[in-house]
C-alpha positions as CSV (number, residue, x, y, z in Angstrom):
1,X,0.0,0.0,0.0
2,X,2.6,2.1,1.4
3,X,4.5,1.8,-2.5
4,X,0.9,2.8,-4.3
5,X,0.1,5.5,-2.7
6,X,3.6,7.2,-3.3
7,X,3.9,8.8,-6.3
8,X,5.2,7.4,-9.7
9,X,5.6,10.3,-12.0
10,X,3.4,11.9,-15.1
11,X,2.4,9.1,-17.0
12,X,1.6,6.7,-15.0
13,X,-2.0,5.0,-15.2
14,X,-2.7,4.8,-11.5
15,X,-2.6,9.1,-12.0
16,X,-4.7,9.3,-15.0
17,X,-1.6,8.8,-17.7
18,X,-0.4,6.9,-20.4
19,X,-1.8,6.2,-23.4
20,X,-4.8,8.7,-24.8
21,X,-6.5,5.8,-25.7
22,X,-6.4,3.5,-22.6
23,X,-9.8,3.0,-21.0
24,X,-10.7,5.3,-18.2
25,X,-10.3,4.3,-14.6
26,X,-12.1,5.1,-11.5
27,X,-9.3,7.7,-9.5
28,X,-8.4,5.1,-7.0
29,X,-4.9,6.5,-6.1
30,X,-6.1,10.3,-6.2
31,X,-9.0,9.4,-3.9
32,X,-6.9,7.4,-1.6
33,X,-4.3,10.2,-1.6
34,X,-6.5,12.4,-0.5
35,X,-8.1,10.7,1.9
36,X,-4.4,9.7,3.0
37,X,-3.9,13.2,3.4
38,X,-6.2,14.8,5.5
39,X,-6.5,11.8,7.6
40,X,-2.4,12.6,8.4
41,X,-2.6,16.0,8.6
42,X,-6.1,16.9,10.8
43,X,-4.7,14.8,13.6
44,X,-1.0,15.6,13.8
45,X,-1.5,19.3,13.6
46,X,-4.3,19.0,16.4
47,X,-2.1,16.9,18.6
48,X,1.1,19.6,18.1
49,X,-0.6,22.0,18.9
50,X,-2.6,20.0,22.1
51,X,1.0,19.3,23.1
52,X,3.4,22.2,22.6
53,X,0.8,25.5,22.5
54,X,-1.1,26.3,26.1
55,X,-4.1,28.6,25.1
56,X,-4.5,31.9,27.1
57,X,-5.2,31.4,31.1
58,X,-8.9,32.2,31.5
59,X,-8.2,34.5,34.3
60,X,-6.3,36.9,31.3
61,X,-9.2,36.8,28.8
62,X,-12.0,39.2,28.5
63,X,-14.9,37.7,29.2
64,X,-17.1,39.9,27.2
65,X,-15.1,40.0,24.2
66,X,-14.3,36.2,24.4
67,X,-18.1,35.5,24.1
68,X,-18.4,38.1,21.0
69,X,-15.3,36.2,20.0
70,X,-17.2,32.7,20.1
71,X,-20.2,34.0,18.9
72,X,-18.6,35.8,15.8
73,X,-16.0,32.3,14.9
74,X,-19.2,30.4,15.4
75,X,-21.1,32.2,12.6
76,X,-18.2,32.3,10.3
77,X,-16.9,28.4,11.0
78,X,-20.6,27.8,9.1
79,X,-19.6,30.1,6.0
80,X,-16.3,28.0,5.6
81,X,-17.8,25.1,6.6
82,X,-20.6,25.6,3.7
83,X,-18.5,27.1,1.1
84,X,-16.0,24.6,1.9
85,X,-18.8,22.0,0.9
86,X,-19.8,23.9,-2.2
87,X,-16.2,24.0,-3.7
88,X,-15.5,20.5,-3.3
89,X,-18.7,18.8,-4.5
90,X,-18.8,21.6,-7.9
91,X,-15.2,21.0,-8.6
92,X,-15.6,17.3,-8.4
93,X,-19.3,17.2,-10.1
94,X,-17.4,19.1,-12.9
95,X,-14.6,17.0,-13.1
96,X,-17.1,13.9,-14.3
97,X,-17.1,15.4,-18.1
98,X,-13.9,16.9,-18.3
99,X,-11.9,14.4,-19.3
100,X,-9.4,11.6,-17.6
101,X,-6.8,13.9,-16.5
102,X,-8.9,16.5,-14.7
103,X,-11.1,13.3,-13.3
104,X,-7.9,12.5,-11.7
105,X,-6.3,15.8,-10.7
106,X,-9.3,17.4,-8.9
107,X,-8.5,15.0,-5.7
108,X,-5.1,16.0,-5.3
109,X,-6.1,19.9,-6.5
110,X,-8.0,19.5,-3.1
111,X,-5.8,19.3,-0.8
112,X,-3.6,22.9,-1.6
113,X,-3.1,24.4,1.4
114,X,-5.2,27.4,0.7
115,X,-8.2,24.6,0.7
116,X,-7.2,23.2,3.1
117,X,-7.1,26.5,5.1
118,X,-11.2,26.5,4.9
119,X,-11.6,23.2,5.7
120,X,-9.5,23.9,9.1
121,X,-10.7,26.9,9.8
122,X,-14.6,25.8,9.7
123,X,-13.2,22.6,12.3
124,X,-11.2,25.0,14.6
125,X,-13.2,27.8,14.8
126,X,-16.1,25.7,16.0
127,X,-19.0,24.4,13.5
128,X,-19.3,21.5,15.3
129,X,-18.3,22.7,18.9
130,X,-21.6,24.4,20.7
131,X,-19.6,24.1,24.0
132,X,-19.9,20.9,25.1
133,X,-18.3,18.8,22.4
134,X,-16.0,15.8,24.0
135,X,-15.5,14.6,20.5
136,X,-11.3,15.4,20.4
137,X,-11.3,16.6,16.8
138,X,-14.2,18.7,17.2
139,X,-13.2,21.0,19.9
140,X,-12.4,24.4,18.8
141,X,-8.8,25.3,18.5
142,X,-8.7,29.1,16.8
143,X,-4.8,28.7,16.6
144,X,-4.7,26.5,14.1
145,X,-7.0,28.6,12.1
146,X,-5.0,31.3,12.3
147,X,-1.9,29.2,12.0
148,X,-3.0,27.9,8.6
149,X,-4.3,31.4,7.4
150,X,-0.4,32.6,8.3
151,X,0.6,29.8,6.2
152,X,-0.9,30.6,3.0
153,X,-0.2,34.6,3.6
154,X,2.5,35.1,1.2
155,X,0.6,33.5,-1.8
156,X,-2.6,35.6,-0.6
157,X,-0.5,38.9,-0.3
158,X,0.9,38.3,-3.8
159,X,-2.9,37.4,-5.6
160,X,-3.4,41.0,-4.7
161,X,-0.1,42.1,-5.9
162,X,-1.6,40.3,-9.0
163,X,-5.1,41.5,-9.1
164,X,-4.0,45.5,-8.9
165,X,-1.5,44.9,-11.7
166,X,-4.2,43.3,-14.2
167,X,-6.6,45.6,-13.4
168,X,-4.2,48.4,-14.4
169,X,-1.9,47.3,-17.1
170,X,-3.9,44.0,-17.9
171,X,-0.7,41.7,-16.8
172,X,0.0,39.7,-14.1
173,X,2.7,40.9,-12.4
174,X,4.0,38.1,-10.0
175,X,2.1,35.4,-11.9
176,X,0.0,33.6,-8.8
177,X,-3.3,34.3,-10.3
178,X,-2.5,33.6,-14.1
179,X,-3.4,30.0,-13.8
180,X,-7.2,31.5,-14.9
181,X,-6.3,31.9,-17.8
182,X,-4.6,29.0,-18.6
183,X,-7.0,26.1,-21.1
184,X,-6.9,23.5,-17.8
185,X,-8.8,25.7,-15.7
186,X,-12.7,25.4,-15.6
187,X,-15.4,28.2,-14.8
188,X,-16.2,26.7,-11.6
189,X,-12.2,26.9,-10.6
190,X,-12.2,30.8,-11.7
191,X,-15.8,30.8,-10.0
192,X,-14.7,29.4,-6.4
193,X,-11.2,30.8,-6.7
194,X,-12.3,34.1,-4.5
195,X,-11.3,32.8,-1.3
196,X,-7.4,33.7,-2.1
197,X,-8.5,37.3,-1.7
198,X,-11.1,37.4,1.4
199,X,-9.2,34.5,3.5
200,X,-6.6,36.4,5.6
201,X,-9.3,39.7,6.7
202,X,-12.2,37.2,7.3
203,X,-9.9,34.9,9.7
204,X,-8.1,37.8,11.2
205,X,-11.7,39.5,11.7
206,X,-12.7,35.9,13.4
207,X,-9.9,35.8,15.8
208,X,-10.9,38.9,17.1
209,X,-7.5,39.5,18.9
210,X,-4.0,40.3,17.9
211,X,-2.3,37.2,16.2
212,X,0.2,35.5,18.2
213,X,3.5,34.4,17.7
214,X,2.7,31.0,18.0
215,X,0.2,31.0,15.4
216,X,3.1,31.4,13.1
217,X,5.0,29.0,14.7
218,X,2.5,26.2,14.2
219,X,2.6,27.8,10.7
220,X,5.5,26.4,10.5
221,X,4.7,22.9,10.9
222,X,1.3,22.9,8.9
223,X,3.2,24.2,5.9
224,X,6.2,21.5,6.2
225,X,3.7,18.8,6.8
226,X,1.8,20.1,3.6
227,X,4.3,20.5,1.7
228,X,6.4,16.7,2.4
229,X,3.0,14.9,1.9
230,X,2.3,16.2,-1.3
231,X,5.5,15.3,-2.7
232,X,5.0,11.7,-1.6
233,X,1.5,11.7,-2.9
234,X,1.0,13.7,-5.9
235,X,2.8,13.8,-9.3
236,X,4.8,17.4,-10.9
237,X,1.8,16.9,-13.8
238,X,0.0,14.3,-15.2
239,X,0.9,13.5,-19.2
240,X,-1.1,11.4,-21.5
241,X,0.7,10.1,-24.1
242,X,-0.5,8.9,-27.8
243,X,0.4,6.1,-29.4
244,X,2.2,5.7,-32.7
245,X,-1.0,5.1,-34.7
246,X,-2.8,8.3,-33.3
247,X,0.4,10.8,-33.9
248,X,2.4,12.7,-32.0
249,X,2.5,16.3,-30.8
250,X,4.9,18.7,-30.0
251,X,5.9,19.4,-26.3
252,X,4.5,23.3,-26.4
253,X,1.3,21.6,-28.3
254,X,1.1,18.7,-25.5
255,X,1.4,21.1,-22.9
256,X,-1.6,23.6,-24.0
257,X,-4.3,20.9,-24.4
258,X,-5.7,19.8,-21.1
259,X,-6.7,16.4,-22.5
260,X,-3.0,15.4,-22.6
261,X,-1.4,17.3,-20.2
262,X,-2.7,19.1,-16.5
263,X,0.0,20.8,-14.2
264,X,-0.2,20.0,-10.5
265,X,2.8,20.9,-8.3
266,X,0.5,21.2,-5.5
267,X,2.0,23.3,-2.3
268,X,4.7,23.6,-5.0
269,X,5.7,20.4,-3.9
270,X,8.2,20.0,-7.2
271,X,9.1,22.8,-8.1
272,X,8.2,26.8,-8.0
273,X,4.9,27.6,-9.9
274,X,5.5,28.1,-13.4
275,X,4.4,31.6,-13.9
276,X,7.1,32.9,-11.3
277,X,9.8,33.5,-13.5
278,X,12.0,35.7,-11.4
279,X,15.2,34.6,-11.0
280,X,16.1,35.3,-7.9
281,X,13.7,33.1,-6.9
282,X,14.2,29.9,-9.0
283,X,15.2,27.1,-6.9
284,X,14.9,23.8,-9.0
285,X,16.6,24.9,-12.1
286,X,20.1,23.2,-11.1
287,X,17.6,19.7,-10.8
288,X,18.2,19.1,-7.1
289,X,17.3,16.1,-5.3
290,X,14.1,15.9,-3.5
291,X,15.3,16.9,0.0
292,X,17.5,19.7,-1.4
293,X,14.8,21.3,-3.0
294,X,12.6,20.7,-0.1
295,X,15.1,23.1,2.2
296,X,15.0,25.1,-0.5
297,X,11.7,26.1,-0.6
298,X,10.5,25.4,2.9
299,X,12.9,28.0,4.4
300,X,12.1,30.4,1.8
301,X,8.3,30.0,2.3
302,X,8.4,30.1,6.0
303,X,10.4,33.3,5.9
304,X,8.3,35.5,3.6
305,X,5.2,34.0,5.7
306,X,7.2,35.7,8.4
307,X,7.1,38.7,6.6
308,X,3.8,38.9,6.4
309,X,3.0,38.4,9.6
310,X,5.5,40.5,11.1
311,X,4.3,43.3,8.1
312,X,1.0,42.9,7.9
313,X,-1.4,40.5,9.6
314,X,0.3,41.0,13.1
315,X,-0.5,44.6,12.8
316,X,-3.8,44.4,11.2
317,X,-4.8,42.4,14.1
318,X,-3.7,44.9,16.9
319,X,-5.4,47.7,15.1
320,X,-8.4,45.8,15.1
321,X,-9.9,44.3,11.6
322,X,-13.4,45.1,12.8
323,X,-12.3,48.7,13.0
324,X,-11.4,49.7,9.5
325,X,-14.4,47.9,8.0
């Protein structure tokens, strides 16, 4: 089991490739990897932080502003909880006439970590906690929702960078968001991709506090945890291939139709996203071995996130979210 579930590269069948003309199978291995997943990730990162973060003494909390606190994460752990729902079910649902490649790639699409941001956040912040829950992974634990919102802060900070530069010279700037555009990418993707933009105000609005340091420290493990599992799990891309009979096609050909070729990386598990072409930041282009390019990129991510929170969200959260809206 342990050998199927790891990954075995573009064109293999259990991933959707091979042959164009091979039957379709059901996505067994993308289903299992991401049940695999989230059944890894939930628990560790809820027993990490049970073990190594204490929450706040009751005795040093407001208790007026911690029951507007509960009340407010209550109300918005049922939006993420519902539009968590909607995109996984409408991106799946779409997925059934799409075509073998996208069949398979929704599954491991899934579990980004900006998707797995609402998912967490709707469990931490309490949609199935009314205050007496004694089921363990139900019990609210706002950290970790902050933690994982901290975590996906520099690709969040840089889909604005990205939307301001469209809207004014009609180019992406950083290159984040240009994956719209690209032939793989449905309307119901473009259509539920909204949460990169209203994710870090709406959590730091539902924490209701100033963030603390140790929500980017758990940050920390969440994104290293993300990050190591989808490199065992999910392929760079998945890559049909045709056979001799149908014809070939050139690589730049291959690459633009979606029936033959869909690029995953997910948490940029392989390499840097594609449309980042900066230099400065390319980390893969010497061919690296796995664990090389994995220190690559994990201290590099975990040091703009710091950024950000040190820059940004930290700040926004002492002012007070609520505030300026």
């Amino acid at each position: 089991m342990i050998k199927y579930l790891a990954q075995a590269g573009p064109t293999h069948p259990k991933h959707g490739g091979g042959l164009t003309c091979a039957n379709a199978q059901f996505p067994i291995h993308p289903l299992l990897s991401f049940i695999v997943h989230y059944s890894i990730v939930i628990p560790i990162i809820f027993l990490v932080h049970d073990l190594f973060f204490i929450p706040k003494a009751a005795s040093s909390v407001d208790l007026a502003q911690y029951e507007e606190t509960i009340h407010r994460q209550k109300y918005i752990s049922r939006f993420l909880f519902t539009y968590t729902i909607i995109l996984f079910t409408t991106r799946c649902a779409s997925s059934f006439n799409a075509g073998r490649l996208r069949q398979h790639a929704v599954m491991y699409e899934l579990t980004w970590l900006c998707n797995s941001t609402l998912l967490m956040g709707s469990i931490t912040f309490g949609v199935f906690d009314d205050g007496t829950a004694t089921n363990w992974l139900f019990r609210r634990r706002p950290l970790i929702a902050t933690a994982c919102c901290i975590g996906v802060s520099i690709d969040q900070v840089l889909w604005y960078v990205d939307l301001v530069g469209y809207m004014v010279s009609g180019k992406f700037l950083v290159g984040v968001m240009k994956y719209l555009t690209w032939p793989q990418t449905l309307w119901i993707d473009r259509l539920t991709c909204t949460h990169h933009l209203w994710t870090m105000p709406l959590f730091i609005y539902a924490s209701n506090n100033e963030l603390e340091l140790d929500s980017f420290k758990l940050s920390v493990c969440i994104v290293t945890i993300k990050v190591c599992l989808s490199r065992w799990l999910t392929p760079h891309c998945i890559q049909a291939t045709k056979s001799k009979d149908e014809g070939g096609s050139g690589a730049a050909e291959a690459k633009s139709d979606p029936q033959i070729y869909r690029y995953l990386n997910v948490n940029l598990c392989h390499e840097l996203w594609r449309d980042i072409t900066f230099s400065f930041l390319q980390i893969s282009q010497d061919k690296p071995p796995g664990w090389l390019y994995l220190w690559r990129l994990l201290w590099r991510w975990q040091l703009f996130n710091y950024l950000v929170f040190v820059g940004i969200l930290s700040p926004l959260s002492r002012i007070g979210l609520a505030s300026l809206l």
